[in-house]
N, CA, C and O atoms as a GROMACS GRO file, in nm:
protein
  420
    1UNK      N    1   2.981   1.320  -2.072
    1UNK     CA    2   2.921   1.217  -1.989
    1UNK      C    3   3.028   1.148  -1.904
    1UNK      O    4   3.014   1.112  -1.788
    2UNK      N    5   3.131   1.135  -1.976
    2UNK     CA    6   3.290   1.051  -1.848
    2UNK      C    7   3.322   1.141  -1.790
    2UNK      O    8   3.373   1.112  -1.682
    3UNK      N    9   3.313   1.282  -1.819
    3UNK     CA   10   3.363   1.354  -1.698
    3UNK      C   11   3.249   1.344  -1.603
    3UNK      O   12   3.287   1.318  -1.489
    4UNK      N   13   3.141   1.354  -1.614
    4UNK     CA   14   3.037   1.364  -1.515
    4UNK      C   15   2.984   1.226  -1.424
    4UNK      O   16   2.908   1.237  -1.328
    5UNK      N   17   3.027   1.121  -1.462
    5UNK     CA   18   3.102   0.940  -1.414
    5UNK      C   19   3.182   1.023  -1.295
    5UNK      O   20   3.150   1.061  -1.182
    6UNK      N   21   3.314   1.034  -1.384
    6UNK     CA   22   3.446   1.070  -1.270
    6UNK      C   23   3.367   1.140  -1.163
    6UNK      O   24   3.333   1.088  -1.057
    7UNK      N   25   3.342   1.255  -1.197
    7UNK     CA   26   3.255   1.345  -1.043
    7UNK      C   27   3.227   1.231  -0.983
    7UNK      O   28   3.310   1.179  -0.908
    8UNK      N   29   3.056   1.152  -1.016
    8UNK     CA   30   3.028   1.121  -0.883
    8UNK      C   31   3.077   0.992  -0.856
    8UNK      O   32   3.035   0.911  -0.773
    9UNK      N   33   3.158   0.983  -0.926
    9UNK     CA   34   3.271   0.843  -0.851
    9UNK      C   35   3.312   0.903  -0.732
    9UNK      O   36   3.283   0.864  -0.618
   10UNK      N   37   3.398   1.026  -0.771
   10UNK     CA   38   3.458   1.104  -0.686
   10UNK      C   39   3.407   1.124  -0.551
   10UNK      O   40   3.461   1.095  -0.444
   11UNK      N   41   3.246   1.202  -0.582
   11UNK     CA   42   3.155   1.229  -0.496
   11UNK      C   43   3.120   1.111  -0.375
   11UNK      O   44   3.120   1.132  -0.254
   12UNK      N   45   3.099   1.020  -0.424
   12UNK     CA   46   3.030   0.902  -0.394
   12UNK      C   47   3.149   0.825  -0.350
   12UNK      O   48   3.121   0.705  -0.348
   13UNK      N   49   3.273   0.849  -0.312
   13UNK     CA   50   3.413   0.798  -0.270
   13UNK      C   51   3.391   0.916  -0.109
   13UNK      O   52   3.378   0.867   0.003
   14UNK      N   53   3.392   1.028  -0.128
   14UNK     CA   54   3.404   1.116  -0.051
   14UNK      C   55   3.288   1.090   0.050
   14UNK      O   56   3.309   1.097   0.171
   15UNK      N   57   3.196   1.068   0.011
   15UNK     CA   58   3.048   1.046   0.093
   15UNK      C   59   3.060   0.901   0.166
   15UNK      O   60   2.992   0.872   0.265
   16UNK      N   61   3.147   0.821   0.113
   16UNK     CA   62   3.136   0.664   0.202
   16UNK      C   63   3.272   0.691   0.300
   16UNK      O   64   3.295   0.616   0.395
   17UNK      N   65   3.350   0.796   0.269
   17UNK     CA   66   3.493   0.817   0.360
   17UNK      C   67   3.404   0.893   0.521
   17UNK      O   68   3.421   0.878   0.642
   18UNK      N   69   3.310   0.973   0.438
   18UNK     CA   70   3.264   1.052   0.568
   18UNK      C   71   3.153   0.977   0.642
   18UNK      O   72   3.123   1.022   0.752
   19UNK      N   73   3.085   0.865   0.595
   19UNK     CA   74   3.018   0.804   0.666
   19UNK      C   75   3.087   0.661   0.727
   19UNK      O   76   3.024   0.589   0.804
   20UNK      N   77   3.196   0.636   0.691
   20UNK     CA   78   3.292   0.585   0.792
   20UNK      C   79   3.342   0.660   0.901
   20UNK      O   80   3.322   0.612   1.013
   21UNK      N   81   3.400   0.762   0.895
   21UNK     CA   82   3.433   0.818   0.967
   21UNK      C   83   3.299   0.859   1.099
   21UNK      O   84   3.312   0.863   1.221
   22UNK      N   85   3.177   0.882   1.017
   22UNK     CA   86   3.116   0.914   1.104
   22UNK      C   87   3.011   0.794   1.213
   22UNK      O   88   2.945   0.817   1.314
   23UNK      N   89   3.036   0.670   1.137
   23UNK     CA   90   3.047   0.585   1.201
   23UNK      C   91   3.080   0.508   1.329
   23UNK      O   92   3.020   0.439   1.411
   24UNK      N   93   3.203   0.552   1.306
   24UNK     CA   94   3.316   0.522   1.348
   24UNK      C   95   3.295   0.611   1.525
   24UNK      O   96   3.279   0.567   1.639
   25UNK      N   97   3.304   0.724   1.475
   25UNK     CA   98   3.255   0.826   1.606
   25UNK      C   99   3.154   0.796   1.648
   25UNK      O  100   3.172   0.813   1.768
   26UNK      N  101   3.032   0.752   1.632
   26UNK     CA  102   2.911   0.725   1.684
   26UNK      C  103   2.940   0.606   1.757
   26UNK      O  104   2.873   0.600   1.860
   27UNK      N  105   3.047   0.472   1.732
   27UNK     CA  106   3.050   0.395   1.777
   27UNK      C  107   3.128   0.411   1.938
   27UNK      O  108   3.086   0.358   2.041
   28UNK      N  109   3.199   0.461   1.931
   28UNK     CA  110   3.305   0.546   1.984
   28UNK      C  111   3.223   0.613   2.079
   28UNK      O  112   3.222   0.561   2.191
   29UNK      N  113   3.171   0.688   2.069
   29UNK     CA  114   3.066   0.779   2.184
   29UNK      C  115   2.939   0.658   2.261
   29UNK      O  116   2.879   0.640   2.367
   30UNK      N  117   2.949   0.610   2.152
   30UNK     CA  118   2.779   0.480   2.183
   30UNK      C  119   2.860   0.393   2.334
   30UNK      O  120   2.803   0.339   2.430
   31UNK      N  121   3.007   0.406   2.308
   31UNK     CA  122   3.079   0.283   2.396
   31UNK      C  123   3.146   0.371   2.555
   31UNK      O  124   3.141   0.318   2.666
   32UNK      N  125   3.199   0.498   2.531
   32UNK     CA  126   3.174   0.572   2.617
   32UNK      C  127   3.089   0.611   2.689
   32UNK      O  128   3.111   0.609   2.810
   33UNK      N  129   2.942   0.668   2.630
   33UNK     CA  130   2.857   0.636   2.722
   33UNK      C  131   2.798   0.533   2.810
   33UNK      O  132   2.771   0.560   2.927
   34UNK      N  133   2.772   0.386   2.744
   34UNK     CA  134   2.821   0.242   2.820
   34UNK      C  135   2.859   0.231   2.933
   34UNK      O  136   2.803   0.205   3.040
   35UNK      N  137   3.016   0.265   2.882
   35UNK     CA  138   3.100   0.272   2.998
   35UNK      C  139   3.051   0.379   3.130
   35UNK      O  140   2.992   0.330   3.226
   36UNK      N  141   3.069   0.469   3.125
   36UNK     CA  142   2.989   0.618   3.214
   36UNK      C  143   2.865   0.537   3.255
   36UNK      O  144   2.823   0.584   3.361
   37UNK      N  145   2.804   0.454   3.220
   37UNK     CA  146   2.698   0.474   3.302
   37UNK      C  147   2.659   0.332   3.401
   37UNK      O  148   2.579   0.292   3.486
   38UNK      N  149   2.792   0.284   3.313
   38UNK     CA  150   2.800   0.121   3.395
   38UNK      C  151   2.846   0.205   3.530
   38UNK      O  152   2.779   0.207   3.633
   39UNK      N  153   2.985   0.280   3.508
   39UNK     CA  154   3.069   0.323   3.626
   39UNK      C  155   2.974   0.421   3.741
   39UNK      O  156   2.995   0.440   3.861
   40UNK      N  157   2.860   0.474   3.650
   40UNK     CA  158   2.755   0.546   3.734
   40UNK      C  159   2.690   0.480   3.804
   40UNK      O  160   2.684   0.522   3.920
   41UNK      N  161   2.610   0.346   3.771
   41UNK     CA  162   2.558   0.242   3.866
   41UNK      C  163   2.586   0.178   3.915
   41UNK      O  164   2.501   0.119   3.981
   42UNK      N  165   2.760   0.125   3.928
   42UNK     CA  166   2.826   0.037   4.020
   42UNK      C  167   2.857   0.164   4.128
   42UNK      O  168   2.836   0.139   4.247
   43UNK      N  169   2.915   0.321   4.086
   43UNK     CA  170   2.894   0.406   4.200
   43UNK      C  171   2.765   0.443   4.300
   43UNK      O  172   2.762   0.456   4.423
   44UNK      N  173   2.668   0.454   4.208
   44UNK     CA  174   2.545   0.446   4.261
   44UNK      C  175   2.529   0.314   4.367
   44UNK      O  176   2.555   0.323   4.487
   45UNK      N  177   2.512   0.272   4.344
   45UNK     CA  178   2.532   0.112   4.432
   45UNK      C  179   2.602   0.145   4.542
   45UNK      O  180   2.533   0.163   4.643
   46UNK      N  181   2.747   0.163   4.556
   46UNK     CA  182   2.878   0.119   4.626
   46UNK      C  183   2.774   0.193   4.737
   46UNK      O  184   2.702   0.142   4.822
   47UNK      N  185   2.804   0.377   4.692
   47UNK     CA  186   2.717   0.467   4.781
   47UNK      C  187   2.585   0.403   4.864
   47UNK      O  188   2.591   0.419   4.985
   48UNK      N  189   2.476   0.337   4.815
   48UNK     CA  190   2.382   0.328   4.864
   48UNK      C  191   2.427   0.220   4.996
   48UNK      O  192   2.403   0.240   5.115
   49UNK      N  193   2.490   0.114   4.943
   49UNK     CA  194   2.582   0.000   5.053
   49UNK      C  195   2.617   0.096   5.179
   49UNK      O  196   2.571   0.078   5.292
   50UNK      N  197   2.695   0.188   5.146
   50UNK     CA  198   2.770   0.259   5.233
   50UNK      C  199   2.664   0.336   5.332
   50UNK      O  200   2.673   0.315   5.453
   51UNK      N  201   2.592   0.400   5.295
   51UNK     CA  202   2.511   0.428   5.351
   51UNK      C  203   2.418   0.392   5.425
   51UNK      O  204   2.347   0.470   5.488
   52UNK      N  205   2.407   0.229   5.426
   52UNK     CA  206   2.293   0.148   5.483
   52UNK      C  207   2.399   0.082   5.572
   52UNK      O  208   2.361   0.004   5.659
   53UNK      N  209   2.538   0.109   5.556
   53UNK     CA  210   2.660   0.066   5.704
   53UNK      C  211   2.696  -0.067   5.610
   53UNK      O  212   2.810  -0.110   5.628
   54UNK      N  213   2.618  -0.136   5.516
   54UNK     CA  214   2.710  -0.254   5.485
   54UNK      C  215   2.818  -0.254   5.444
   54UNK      O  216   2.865  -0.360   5.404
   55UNK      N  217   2.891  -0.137   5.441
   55UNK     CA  218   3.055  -0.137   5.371
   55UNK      C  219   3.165  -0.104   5.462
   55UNK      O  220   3.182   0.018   5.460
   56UNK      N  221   3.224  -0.146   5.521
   56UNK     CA  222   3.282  -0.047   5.656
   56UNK      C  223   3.384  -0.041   5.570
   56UNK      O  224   3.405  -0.119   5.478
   57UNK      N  225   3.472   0.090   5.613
   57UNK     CA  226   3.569   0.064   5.564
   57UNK      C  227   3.588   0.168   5.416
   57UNK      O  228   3.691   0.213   5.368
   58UNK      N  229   3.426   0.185   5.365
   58UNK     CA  230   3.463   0.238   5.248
   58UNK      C  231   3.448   0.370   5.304
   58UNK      O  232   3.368   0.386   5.396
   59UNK      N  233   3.545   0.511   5.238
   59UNK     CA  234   3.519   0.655   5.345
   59UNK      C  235   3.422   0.724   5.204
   59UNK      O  236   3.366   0.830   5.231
   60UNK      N  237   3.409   0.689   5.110
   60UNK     CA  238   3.315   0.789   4.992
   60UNK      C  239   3.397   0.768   4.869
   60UNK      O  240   3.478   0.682   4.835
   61UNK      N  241   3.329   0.916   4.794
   61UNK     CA  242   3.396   0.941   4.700
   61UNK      C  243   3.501   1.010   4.690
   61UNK      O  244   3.511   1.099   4.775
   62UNK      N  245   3.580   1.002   4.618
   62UNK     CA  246   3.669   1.146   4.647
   62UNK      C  247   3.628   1.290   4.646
   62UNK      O  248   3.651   1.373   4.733
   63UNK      N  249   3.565   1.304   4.537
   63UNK     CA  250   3.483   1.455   4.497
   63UNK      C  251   3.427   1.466   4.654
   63UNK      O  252   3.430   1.582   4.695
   64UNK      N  253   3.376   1.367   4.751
   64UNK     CA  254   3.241   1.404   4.876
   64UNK      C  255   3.353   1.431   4.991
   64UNK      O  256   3.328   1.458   5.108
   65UNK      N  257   3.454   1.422   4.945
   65UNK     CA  258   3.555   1.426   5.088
   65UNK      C  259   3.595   1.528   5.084
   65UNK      O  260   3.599   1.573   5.198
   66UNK      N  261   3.630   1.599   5.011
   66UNK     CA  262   3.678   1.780   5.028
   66UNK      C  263   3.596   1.847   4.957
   66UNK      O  264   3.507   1.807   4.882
   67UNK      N  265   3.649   2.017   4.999
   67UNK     CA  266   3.567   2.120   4.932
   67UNK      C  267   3.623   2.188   4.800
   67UNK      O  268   3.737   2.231   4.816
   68UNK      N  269   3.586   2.201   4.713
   68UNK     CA  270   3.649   2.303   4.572
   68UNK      C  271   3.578   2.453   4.572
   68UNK      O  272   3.464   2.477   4.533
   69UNK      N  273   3.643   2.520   4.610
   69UNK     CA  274   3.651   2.695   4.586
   69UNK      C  275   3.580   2.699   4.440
   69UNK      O  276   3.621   2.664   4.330
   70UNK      N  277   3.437   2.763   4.490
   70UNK     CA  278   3.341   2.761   4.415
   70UNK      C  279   3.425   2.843   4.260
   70UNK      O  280   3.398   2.793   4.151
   71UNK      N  281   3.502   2.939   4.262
   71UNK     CA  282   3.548   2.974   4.137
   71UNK      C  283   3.654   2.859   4.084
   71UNK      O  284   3.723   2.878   3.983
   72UNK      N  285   3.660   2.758   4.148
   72UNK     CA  286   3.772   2.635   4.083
   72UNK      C  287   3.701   2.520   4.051
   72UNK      O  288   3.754   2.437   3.977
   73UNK      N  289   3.572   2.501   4.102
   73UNK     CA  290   3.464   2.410   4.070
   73UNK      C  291   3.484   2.370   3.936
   73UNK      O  292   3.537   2.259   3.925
   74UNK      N  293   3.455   2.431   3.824
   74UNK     CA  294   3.397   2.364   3.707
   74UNK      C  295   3.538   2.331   3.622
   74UNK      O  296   3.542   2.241   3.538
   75UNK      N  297   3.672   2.429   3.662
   75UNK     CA  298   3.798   2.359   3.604
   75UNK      C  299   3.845   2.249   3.657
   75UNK      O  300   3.893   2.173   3.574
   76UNK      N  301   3.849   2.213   3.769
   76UNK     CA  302   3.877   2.085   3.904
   76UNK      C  303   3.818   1.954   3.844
   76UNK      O  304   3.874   1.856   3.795
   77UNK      N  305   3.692   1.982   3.864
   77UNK     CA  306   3.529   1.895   3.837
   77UNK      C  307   3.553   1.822   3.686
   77UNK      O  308   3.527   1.702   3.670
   78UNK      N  309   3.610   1.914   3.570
   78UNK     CA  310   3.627   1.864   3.455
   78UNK      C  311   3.810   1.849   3.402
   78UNK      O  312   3.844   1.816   3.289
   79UNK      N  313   3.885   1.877   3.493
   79UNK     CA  314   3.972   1.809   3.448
   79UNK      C  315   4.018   1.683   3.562
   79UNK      O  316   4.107   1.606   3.524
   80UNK      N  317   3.976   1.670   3.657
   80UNK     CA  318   3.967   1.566   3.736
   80UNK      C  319   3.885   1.436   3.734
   80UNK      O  320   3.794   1.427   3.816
   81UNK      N  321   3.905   1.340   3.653
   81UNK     CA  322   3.782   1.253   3.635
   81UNK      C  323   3.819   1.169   3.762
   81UNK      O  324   3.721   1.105   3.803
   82UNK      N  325   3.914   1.154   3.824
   82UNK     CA  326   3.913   1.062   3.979
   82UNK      C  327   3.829   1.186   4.070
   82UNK      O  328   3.898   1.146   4.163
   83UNK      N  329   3.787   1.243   4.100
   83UNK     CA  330   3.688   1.246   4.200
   83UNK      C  331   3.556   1.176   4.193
   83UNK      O  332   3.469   1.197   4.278
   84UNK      N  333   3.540   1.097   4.099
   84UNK     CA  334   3.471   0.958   4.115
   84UNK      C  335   3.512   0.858   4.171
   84UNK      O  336   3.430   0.770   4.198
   85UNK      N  337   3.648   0.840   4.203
   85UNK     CA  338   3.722   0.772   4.237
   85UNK      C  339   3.661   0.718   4.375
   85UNK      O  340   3.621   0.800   4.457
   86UNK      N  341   3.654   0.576   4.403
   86UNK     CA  342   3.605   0.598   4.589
   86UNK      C  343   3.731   0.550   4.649
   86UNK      O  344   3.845   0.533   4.606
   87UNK      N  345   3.679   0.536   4.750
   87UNK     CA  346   3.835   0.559   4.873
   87UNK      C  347   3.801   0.514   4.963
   87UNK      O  348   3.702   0.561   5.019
   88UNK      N  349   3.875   0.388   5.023
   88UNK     CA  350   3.851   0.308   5.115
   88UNK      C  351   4.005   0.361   5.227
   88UNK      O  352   4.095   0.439   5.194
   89UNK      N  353   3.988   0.279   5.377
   89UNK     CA  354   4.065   0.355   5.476
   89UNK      C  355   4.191   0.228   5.448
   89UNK      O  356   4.296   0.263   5.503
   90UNK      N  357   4.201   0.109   5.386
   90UNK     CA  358   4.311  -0.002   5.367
   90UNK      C  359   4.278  -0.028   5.226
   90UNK      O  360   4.176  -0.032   5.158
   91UNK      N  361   4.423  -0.048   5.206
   91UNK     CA  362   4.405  -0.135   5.081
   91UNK      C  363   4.346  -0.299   5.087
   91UNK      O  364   4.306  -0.361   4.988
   92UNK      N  365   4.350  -0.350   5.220
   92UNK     CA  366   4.292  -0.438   5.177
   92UNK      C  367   4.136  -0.433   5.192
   92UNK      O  368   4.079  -0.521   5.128
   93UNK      N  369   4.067  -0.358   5.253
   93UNK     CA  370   3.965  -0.290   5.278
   93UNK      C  371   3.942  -0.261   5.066
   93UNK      O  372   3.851  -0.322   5.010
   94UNK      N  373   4.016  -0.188   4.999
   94UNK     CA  374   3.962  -0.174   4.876
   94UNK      C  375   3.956  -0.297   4.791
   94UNK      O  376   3.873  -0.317   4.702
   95UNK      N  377   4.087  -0.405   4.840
   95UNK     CA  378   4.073  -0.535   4.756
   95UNK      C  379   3.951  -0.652   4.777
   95UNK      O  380   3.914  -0.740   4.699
   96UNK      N  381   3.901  -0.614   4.929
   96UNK     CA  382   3.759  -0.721   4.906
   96UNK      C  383   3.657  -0.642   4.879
   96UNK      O  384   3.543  -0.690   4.886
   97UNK      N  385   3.675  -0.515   4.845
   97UNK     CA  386   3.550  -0.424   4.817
   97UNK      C  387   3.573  -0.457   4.608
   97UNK      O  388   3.489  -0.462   4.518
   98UNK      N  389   3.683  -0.467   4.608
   98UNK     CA  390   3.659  -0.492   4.457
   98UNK      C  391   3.673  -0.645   4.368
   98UNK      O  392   3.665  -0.674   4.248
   99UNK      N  393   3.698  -0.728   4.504
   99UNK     CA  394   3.704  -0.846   4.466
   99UNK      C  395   3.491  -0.857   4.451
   99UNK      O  396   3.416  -0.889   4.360
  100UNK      N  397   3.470  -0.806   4.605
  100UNK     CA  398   3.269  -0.849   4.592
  100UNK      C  399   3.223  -0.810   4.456
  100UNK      O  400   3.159  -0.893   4.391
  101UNK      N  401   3.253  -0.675   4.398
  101UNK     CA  402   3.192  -0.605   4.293
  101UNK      C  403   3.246  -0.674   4.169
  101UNK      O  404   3.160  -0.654   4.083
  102UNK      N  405   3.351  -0.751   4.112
  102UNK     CA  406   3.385  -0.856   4.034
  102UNK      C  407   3.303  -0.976   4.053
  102UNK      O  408   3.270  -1.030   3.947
  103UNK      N  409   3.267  -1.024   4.146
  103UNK     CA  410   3.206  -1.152   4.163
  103UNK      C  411   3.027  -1.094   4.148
  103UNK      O  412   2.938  -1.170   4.108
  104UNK      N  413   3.007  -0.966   4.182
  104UNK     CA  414   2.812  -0.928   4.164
  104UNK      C  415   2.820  -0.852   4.031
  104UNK      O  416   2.732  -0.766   4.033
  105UNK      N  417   2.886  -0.848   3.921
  105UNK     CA  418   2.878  -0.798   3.772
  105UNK      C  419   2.902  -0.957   3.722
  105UNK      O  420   2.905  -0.984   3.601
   0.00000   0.00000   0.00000
């Protein structure tokens, strides 16, 4: 009967390590996605501005400004996370574009 205690001590040690851990990752992914999709709707936004002329100044995204050689597409695309990046023609042109978007979040 004490050896069979020890087990699921054991067991039951091992099972709360892996549901920390897996915790832990869920929280972790829960906050990444967050993030991604905040950065998706402040891009979404910037774009739509731009498009209706209220942004002068801003030229796009990076990814919308050049072309990727369709066989370099999906290595480019995924190891490049700045072609989300947008791109204005001055820096100070990007500092009141990110001062407005600090003051409307």
């Amino acid at each position: 009967a004490e050896y069979g205690l020890d087990s699921l001590i054991k067991e039951e040690k091992r099972i709360s390590n892996r549901l920390v851990d897996t915790k832990t990752k869920y929280a972790e992914a829960k906050s990444a996605l967050n993030a991604a999709s905040t950065r998706s709707r402040l891009l979404e936004a910037l774009l739509r501005e731009k498009s209706a002329g209220r942004l002068p100044g801003l030229c796009g995204r990076l990814g919308d400004l050049g072309t990727i050689d369709d066989k370099y597409d999906v290595a480019v695309s995924t190891a490049c996370g700045a072609l989300n990046n947008i791109v204005c023609d001055t820096i100070e042109t990007a500092q009141v574009k990110s001062l407005l978007l600090s003051q409307k979040l």
